[in-house]
Structures are given as structure tokens and as C-alpha cells.
Backbone as numpy.savetxt, mean C-alpha at the origin, in Angstrom:
# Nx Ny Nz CAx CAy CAz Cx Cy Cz
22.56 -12.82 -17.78 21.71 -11.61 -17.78 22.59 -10.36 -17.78
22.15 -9.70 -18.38 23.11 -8.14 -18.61 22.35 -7.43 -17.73
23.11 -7.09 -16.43 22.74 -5.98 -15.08 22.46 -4.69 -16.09
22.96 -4.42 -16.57 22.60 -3.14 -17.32 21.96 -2.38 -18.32
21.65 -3.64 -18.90 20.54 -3.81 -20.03 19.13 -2.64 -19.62
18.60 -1.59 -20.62 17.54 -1.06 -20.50 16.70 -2.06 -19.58
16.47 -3.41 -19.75 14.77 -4.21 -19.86 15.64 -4.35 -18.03
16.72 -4.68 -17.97 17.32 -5.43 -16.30 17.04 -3.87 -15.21
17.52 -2.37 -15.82 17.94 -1.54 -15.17 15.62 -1.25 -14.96
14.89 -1.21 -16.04 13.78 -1.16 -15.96 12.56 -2.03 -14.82
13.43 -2.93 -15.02 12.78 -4.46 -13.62 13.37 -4.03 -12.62
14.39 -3.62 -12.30 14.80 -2.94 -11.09 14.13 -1.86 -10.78
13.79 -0.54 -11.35 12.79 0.38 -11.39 11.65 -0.07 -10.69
10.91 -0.97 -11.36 9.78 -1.44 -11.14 9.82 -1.99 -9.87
10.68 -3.13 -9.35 10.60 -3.37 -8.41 10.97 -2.25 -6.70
11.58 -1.51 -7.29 11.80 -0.82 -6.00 10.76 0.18 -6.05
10.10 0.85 -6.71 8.55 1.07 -6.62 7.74 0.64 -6.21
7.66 -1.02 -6.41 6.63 -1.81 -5.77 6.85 -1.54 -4.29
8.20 -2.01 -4.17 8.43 -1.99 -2.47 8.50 -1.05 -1.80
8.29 0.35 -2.48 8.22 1.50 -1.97 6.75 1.74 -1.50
5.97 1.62 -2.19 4.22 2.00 -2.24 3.61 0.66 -1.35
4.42 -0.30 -1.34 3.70 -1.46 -0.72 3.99 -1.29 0.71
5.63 -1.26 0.99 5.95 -1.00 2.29 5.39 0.16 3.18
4.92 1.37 2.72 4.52 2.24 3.87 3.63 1.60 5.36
3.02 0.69 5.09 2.36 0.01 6.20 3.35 -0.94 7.08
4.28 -1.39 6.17 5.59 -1.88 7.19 6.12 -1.01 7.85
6.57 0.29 7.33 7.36 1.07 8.19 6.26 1.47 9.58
5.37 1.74 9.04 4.32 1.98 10.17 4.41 0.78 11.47
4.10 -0.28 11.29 4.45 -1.35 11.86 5.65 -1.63 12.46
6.45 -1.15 12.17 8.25 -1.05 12.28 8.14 -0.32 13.80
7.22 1.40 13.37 7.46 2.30 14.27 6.43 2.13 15.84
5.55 1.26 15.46 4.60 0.53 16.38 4.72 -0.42 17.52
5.44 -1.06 16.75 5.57 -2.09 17.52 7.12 -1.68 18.58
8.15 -0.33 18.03 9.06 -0.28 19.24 9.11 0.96 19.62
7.77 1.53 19.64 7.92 2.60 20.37 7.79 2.33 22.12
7.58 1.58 22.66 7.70 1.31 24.18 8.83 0.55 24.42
9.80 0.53 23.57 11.09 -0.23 24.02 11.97 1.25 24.46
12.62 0.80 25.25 13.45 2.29 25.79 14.05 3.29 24.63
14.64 3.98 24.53 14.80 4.89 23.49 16.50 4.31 22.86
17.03 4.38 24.03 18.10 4.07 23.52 18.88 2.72 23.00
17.36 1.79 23.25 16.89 0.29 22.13 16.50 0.14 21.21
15.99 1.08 20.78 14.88 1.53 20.05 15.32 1.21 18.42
16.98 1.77 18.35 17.37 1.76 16.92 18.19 -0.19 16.19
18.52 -0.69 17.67 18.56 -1.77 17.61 17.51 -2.58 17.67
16.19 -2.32 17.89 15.22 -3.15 17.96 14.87 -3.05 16.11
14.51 -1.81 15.64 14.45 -1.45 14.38 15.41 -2.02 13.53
16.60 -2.23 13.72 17.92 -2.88 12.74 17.29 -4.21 12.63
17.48 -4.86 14.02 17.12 -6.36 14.32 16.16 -7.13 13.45
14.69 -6.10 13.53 13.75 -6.28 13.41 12.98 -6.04 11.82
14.10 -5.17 11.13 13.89 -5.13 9.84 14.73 -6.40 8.74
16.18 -6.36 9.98 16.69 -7.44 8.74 15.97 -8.87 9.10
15.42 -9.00 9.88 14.82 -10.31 10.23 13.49 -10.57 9.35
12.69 -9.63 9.08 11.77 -9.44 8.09 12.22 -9.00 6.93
13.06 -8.73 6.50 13.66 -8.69 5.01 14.71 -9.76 4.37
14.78 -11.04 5.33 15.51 -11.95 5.31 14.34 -12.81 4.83
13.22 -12.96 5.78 11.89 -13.46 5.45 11.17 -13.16 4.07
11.73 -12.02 4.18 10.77 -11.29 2.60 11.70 -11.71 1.47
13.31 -11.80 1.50 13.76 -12.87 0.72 13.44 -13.47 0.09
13.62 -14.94 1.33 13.44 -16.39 1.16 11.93 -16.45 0.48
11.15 -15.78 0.67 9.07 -16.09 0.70 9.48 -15.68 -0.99
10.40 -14.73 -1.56 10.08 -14.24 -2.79 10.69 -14.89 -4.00
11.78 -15.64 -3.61 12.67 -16.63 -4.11 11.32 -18.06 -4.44
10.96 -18.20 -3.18 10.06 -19.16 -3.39 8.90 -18.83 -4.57
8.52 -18.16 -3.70 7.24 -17.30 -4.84 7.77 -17.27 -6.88
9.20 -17.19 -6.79 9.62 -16.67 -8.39 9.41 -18.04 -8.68
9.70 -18.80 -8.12 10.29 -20.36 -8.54 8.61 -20.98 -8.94
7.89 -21.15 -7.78 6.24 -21.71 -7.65 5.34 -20.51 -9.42
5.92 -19.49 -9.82 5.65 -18.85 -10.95 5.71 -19.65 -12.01
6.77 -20.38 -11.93 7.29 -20.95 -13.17 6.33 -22.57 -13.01
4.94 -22.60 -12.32 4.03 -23.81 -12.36 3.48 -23.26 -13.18
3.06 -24.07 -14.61 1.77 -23.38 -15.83 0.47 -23.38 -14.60
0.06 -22.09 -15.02 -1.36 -21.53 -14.79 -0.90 -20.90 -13.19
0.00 -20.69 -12.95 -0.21 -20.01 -11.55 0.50 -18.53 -12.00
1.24 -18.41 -13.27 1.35 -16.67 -13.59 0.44 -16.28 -13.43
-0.59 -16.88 -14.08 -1.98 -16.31 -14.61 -2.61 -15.50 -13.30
-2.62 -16.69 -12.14 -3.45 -16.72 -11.08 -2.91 -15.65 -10.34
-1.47 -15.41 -10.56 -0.47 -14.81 -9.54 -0.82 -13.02 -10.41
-0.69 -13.48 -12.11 -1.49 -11.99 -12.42 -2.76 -11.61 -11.68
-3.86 -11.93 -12.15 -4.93 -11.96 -11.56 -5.16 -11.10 -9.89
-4.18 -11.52 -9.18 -4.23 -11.71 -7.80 -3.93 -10.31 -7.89
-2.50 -10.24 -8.67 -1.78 -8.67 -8.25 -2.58 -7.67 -8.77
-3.50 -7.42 -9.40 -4.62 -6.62 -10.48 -5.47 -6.40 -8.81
-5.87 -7.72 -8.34 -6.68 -7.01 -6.79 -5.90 -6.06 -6.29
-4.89 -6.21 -5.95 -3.47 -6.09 -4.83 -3.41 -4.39 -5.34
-3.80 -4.21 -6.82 -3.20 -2.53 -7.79 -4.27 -2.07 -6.63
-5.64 -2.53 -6.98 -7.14 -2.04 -6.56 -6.94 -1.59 -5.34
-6.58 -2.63 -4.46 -6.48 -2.73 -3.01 -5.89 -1.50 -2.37
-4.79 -0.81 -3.09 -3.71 -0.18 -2.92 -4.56 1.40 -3.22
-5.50 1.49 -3.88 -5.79 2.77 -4.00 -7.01 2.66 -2.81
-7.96 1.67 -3.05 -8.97 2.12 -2.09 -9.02 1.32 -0.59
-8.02 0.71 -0.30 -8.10 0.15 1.41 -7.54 1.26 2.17
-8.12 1.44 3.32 -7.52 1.86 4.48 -6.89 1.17 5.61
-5.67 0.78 5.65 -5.27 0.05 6.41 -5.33 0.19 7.75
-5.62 -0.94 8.69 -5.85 -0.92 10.34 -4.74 -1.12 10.98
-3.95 -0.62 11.70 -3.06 -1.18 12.76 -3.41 -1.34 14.21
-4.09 -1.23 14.58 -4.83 -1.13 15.38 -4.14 -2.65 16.46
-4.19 -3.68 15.72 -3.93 -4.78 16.50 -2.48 -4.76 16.44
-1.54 -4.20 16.14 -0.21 -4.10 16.35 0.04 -3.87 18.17
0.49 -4.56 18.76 1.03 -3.74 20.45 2.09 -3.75 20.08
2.68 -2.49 20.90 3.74 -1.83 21.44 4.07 -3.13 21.98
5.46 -3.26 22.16 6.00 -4.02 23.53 6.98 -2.97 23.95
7.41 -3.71 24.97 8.53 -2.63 25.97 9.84 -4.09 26.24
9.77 -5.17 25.57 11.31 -5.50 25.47 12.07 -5.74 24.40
13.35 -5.78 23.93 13.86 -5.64 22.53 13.18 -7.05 21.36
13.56 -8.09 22.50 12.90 -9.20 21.87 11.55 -9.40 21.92
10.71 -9.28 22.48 9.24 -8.97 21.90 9.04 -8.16 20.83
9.67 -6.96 20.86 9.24 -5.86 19.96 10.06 -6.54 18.34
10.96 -7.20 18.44 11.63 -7.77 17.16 10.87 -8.93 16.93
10.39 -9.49 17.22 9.23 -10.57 17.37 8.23 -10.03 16.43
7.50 -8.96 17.51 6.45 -8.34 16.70 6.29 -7.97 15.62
7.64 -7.64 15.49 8.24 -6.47 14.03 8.19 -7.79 12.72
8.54 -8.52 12.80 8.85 -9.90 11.93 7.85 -10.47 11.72
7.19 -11.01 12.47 5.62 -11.38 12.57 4.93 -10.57 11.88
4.71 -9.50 11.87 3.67 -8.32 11.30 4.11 -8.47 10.10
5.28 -8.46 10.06 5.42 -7.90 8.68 5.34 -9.39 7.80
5.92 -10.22 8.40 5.45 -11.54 7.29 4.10 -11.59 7.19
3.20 -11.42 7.91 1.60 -11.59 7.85 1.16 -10.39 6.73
1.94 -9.53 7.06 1.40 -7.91 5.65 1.81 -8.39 4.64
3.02 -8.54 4.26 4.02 -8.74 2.95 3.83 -9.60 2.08
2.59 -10.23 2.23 2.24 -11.08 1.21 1.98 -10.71 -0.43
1.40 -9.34 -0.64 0.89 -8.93 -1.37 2.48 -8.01 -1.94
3.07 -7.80 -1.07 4.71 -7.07 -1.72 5.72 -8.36 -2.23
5.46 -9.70 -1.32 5.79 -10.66 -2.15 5.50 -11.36 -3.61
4.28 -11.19 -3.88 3.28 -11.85 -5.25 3.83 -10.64 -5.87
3.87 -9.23 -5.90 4.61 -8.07 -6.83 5.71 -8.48 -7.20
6.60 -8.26 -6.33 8.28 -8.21 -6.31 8.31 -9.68 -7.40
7.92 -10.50 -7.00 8.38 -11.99 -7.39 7.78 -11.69 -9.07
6.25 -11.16 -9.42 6.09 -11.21 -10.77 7.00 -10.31 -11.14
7.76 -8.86 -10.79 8.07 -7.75 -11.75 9.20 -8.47 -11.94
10.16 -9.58 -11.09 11.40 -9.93 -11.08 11.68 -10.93 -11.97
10.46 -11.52 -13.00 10.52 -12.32 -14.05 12.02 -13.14 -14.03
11.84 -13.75 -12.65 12.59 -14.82 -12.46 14.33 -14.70 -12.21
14.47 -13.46 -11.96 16.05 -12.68 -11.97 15.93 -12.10 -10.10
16.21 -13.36 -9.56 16.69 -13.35 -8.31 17.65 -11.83 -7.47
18.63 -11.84 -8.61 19.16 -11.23 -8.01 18.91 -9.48 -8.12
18.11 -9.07 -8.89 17.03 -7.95 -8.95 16.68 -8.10 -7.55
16.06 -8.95 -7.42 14.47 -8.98 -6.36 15.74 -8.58 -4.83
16.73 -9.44 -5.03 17.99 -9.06 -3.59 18.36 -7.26 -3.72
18.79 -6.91 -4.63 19.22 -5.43 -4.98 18.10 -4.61 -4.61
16.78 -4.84 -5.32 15.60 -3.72 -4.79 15.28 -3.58 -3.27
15.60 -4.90 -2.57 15.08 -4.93 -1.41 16.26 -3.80 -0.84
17.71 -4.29 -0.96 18.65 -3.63 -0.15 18.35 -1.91 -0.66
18.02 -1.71 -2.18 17.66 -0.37 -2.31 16.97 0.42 -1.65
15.28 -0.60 -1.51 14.19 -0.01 -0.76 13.75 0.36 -0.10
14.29 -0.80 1.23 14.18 -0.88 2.66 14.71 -0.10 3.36
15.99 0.44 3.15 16.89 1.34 4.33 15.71 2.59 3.78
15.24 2.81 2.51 14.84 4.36 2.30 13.30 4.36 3.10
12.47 3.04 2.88 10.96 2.90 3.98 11.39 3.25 5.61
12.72 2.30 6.20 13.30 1.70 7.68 13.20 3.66 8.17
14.14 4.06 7.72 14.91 5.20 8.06 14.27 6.57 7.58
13.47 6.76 6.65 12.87 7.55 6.00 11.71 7.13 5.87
11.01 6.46 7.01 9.71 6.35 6.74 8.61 7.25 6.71
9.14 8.41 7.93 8.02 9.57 7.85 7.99 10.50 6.95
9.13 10.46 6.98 9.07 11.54 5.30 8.54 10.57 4.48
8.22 9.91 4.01 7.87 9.11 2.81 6.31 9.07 3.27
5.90 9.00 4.43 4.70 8.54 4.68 4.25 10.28 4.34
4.63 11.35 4.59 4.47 12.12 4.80 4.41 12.95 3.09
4.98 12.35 2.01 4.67 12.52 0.41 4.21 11.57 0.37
3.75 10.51 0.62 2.48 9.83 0.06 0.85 10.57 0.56
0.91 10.92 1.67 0.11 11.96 1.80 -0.63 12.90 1.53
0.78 13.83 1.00 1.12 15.06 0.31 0.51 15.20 -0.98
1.35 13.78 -1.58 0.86 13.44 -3.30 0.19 12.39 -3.69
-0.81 12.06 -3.36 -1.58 11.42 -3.02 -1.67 10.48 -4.81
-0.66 11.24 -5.91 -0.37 11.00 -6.92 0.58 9.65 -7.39
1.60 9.38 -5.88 2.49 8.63 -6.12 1.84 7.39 -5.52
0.62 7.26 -4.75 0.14 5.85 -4.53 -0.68 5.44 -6.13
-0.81 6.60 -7.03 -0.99 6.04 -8.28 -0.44 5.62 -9.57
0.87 6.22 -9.29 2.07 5.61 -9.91 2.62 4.39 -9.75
2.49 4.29 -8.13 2.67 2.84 -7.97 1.63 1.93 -8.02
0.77 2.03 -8.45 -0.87 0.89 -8.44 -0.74 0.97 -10.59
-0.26 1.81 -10.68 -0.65 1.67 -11.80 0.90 0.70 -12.50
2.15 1.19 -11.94 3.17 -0.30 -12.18 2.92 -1.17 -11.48
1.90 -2.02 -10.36 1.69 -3.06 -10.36 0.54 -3.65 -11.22
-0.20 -2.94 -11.78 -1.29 -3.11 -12.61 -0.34 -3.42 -13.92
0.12 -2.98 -14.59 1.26 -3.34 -15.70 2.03 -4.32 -15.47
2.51 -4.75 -13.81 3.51 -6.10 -13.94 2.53 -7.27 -13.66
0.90 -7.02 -13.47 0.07 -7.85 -13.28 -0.37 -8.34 -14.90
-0.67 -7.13 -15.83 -1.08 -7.44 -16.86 0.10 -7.86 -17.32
1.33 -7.95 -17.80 2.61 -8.67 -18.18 2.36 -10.39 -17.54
2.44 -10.16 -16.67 2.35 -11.96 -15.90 0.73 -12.39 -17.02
0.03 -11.81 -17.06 -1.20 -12.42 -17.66 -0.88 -12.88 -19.08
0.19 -12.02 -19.69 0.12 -12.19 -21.11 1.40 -13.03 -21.50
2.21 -13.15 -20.32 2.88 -14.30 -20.45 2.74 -15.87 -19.77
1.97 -16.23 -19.34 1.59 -17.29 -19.04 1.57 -17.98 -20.60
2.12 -19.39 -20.19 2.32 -20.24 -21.48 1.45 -20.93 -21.56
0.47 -20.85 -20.11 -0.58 -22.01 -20.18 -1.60 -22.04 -21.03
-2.04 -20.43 -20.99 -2.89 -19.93 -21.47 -2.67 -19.06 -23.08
-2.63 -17.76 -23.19 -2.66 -17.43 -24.50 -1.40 -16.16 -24.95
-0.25 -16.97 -24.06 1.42 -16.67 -24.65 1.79 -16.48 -26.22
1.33 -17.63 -26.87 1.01 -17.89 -28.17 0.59 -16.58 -28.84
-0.88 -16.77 -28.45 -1.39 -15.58 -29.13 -0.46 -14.14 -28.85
-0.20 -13.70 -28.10 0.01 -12.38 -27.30 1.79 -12.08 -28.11
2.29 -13.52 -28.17 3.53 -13.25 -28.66 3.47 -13.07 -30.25
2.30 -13.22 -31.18 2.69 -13.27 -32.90 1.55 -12.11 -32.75
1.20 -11.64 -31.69 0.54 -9.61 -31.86 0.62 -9.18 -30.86
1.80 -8.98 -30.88 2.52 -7.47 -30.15 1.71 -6.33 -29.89
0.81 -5.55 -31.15 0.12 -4.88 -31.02 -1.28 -4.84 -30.01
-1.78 -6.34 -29.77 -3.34 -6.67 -28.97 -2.30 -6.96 -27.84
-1.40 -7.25 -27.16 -0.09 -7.73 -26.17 -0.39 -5.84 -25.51
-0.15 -5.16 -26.07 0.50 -3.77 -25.45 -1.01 -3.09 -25.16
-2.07 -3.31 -26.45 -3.20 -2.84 -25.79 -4.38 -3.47 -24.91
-3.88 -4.80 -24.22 -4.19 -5.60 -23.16 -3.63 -5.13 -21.99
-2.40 -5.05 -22.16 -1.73 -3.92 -20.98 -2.07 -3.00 -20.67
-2.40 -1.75 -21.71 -2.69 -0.84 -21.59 -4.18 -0.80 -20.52
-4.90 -1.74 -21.55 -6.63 -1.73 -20.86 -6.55 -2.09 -19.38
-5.40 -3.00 -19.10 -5.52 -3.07 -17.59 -5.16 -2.18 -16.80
-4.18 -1.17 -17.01 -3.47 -0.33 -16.33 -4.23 0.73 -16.36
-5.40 1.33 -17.14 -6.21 2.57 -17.53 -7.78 1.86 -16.44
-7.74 0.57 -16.83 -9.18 -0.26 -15.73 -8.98 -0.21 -14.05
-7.58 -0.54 -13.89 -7.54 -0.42 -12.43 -7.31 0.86 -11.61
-6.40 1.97 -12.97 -6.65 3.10 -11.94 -8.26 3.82 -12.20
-9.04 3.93 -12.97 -10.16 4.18 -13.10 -11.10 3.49 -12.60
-10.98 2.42 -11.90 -11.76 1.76 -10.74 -11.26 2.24 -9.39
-10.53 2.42 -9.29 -9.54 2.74 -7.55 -10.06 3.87 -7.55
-10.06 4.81 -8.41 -10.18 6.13 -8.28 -12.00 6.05 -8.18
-12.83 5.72 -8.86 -14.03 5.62 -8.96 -14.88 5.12 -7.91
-14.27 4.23 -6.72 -14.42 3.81 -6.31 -13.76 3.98 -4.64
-12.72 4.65 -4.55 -12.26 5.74 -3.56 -13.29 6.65 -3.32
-13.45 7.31 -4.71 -14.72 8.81 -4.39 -16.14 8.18 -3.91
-16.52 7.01 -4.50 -17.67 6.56 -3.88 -17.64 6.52 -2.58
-16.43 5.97 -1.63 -16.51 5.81 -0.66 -16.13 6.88 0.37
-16.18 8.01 -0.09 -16.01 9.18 0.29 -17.03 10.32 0.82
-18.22 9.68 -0.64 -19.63 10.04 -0.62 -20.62 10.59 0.79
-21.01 11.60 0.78 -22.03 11.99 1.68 -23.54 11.98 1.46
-24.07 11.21 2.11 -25.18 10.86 1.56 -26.51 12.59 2.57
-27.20 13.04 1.57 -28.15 13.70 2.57 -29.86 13.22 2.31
-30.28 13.06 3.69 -32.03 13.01 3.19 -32.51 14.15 3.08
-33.84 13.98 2.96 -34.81 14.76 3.09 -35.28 15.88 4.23
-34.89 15.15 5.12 -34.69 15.68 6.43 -33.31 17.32 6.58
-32.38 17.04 5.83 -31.38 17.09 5.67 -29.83 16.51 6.65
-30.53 15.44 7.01 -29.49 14.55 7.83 -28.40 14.19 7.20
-27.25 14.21 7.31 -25.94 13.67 6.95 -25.12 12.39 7.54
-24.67 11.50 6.31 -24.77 10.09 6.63 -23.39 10.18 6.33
-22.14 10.36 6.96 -20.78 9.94 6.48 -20.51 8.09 6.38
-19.43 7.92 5.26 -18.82 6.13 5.20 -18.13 6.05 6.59
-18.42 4.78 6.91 -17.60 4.43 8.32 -16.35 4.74 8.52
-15.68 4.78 7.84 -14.30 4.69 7.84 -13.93 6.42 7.96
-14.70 7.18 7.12 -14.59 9.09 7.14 -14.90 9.04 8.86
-15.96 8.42 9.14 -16.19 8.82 11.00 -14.74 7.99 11.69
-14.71 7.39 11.73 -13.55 6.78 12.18 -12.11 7.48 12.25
-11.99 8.08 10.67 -10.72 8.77 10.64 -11.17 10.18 11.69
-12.01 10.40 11.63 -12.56 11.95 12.11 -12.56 11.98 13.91
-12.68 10.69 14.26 -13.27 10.33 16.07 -14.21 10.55 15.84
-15.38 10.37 14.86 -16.54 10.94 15.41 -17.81 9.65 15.61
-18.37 9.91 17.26 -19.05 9.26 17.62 -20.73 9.32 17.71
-21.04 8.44 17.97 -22.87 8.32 18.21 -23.03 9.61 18.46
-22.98 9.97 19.62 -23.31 11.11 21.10 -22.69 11.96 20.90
-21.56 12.37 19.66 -21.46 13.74 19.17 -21.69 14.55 19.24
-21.72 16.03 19.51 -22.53 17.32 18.68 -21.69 18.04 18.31
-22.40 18.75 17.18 -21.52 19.94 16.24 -22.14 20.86 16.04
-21.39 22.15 15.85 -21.75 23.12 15.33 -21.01 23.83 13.81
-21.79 24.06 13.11 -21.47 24.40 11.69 -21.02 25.76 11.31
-19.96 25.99 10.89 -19.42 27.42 10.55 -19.29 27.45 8.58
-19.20 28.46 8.19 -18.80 28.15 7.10 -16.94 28.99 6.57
-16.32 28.61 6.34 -15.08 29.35 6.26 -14.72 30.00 4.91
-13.77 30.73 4.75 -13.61 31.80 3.55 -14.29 31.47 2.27
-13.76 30.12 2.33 -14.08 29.48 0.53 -15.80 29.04 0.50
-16.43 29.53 1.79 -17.46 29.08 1.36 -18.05 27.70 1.80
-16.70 26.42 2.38 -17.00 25.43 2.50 -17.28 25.16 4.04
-18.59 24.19 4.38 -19.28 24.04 5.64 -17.87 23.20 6.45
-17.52 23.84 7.41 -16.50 23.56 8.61 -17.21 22.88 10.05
-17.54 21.49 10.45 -18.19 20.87 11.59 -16.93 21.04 12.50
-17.81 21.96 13.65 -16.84 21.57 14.82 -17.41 21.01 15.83
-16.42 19.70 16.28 -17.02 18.99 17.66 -17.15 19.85 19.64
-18.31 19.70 19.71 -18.56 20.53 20.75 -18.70 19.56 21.96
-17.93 20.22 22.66 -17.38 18.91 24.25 -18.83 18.87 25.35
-18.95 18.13 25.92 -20.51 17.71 26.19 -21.23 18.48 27.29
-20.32 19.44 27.90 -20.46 20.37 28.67 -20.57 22.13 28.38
-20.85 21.64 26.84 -21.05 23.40 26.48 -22.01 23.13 25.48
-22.94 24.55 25.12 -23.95 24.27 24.31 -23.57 24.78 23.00
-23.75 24.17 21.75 -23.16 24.12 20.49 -23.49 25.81 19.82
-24.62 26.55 20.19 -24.36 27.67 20.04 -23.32 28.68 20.48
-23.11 28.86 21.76 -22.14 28.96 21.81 -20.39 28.90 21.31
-20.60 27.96 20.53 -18.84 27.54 20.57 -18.90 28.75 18.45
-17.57 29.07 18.79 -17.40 30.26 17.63 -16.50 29.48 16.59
-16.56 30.17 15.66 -15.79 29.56 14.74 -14.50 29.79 15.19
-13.22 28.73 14.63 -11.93 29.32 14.95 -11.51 30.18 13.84
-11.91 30.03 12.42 -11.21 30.99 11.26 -12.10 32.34 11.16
């Protein structure tokens, strides 16, 4: 294999993208699970605890390239990663069941555990974009990981920001999903290889379908529903991100641009009262 080849330096691309957009919920997990270890453990629990799960994420992806090369499981393994694009624009991930621990080895425990139980879906990526070139899939990780480990808040903090780059990356796993589909030999390799031309606009259709579902389907779930009444029905997940409970009350301001501003009013004052802050 030529390391330097456009198509080798391009699979490398791809893959450290994947592991960039996939990992933000690891680093999260990383920072979770050792924040109650003393401080000045803290960076050894994190070392410990990342190469122990990136040793894991390895071996699982090595396996994974190899179990590829069974006819009909590209297919399946495409297929899968096309959810995984979806997943990536419209899930909100829970950590919720992550604990803190407060000793080095629990918290490296935790850290390894979590993350083999998450990384499934960064494994089925990495392993299709790495079209069987091992030593890609070793290089992206060592690329990726120190920049998620060490730079996680800044990173968490432009995915945020640009809410653009979780679609850059859904849309190259949507492309290394549609690639695995059109190379499967089981199925219609044949065809896909003597028209190049229906090959690229199969790709295309998948990569234009999944971000136009994620996106379509994000805003749905965003949706405010009003009756008649004029009651307002937020998605579970908008109350959730917000704290907002049953036994609530608010009072409504409207701010410069015009747009209605709810503020939560504490249960000991009456909602007229409370003023706008802008």
C-alpha cells in the first residue's frame, strides 16, 4: 500500500473525522467519570484510562475489518453505519448513568467500560472507512484521540458553536456507509463496478438522504406544538435540556428582536412581579 497515495492520505482523512465527531461523547465520559478522583490523579487516571480504551478500540476494529471481509456483512455493516450518519444528527446523548468515582482504579475502570459500551458505532465507521488497511485505522486513532483526550472542551465547545461540523461528519459517514454498500461482492459489486456513473450517483443519493433526514427530522423534534387554548407543548427532551418541570411557572417578556423570552419564577414570588432581565 502506498502511505501516500491521494486514495491512502484520503482514508486517513476520513477516518480521523469519524473519530473526531463520534468521540465527543467519549471525551465527555473521560471527564465524568474522574472528576471525583483527587486533582492531582486526575491526569493519570485520564492517561490510564484512555489508553486502556483505545487499546480496546484497537483490537474491536481489527476484528471488525477482518469479520467485513464475510460476503453480505459489508452490506449489513453499510446499512448499519447509514443509521449511525442519522443517529449522529438527531440523538441526544444521556450520561446520566456515568458515576464519578473517587479512586484511580475505579475511575479507569469506568473510563474503559463506558467507552467500550459507546464505541461501537465509532468501531463499525473506522473499520468500514479503513477498507481493510489496518494500519490507517492505528495512525487515525493515535491522530484523534490525544486531540478529543486533551482538547475535549474546546472541541465540544465548536461542535456547539458550528453546529455545521456534526454535519460534515454525518455526511462522511454517510459516504463511507454508501461505499461499503456498493462494494459488497455479495450483492451488486458487479453492477456498480461496469457504471461508475449509477456507483457515484448512489453515493451521492445517500449522502444528500441522510443529511436531509437528520436535519428534517432534528427540526421536527424541536417543534412547538400550540392549541386552541393557546397552551404550549415543548418535545421532552427541549424540557429536559431547559430543567423545566410539571409545577413550573413563568413569566413572558418579549426581548429586542421581538422574540418571546420564558422566565422561570421561584415558587415563592408571584410571576407578575418578576421583570425582565434585558
Amino acid at each position: 500500500m502506498d502511505w501516500f497515495s491521494t486514495a491512502s492520505l484520503l482514508t486517513l482523512l476520513n477516518i480521523i473525522i469519524i473519530d473526531l465527531v463520534l468521540a465527543g461523547d467519549n471525551a465527555i465520559v473521560i471527564g465524568m467519570a474522574a472528576k471525583n478522583v483527587p486533582k492531582n490523579l486526575q491526569k493519570r487516571v485520564i492517561l490510564w484510562g484512555t489508553a486502556g480504551a483505545v487499546g480496546i478500540r484497537v483490537v474491536a476494529t481489527v476484528l471488525v475489518v477482518y469479520l467485513l471481509k464475510i460476503p453480505g456483512l459489508l452490506f449489513v455493516g453499510g446499512l448499519l453505519l447509514v443509521w449511525i450518519a442519522l443517529k449522529l444528527l438527531t440523538d441526544k446523548s444521556d450520561h446520566d448513568n456515568i458515576a464519578a468515582k473517587n479512586t484511580v482504579g475505579a475511575a479507569i475502570t469506568t473510563i474503559i467500560a463506558a467507552d467500550a459500551a459507546m464505541g461501537i458505532d465509532n468501531v463499525i465507521a473506522i473499520a468500514g472507512a479503513a477498507h481493510g488497511h489496518i494500519g490507517l485505522v492505528i495512525i487515525g486513532l493515535l491522530v484523534s484521540v490525544p486531540i478529543v483526550v486533551w482538547g475535549s472542551t474546546i472541541f465540544i465547545k465548536v461542535v456547539d458553536r458550528f453546529p455545521i461540523v456534526m454535519y460534515i461528519g454525518s455526511g462522511v459517514l454517510a459516504y463511507t456507509a454508501a461505499k461499503m454498500l456498493t462494494e459488497e461482492k455479495f450483492i451488486m459489486h458487479d453492477y456498480f463496478s461496469a457504471n461508475p456513473l449509477v456507483k457515484w450517483l448512489f453515493i451521492a443519493v445517500v449522502i444528500v438522504g441522510v443529511l436531509v433526514t437528520g436535519y428534517v427530522v432534528k427540526m421536527s423534534g424541536y417543534s412547538v406544538k400550540i392549541n386552541d387554548r393557546g397552551q404550549l407543548t415543548l418535545p421532552k427532551h427541549v424540557g429536559n435540556e431547559a430543567n423545566i418541570a410539571p409545577e413550573d411557572r413563568f413569566t413572558v417578556h418579549s426581548d429586542p428582536s421581538g422574540r418571546l423570552v420564558f422566565v422561570k419564577v421561584g415558587p415563592d414570588k408571584d410571576p407578575k412581579s418578576v421583570k425582565s432581565a434585558g
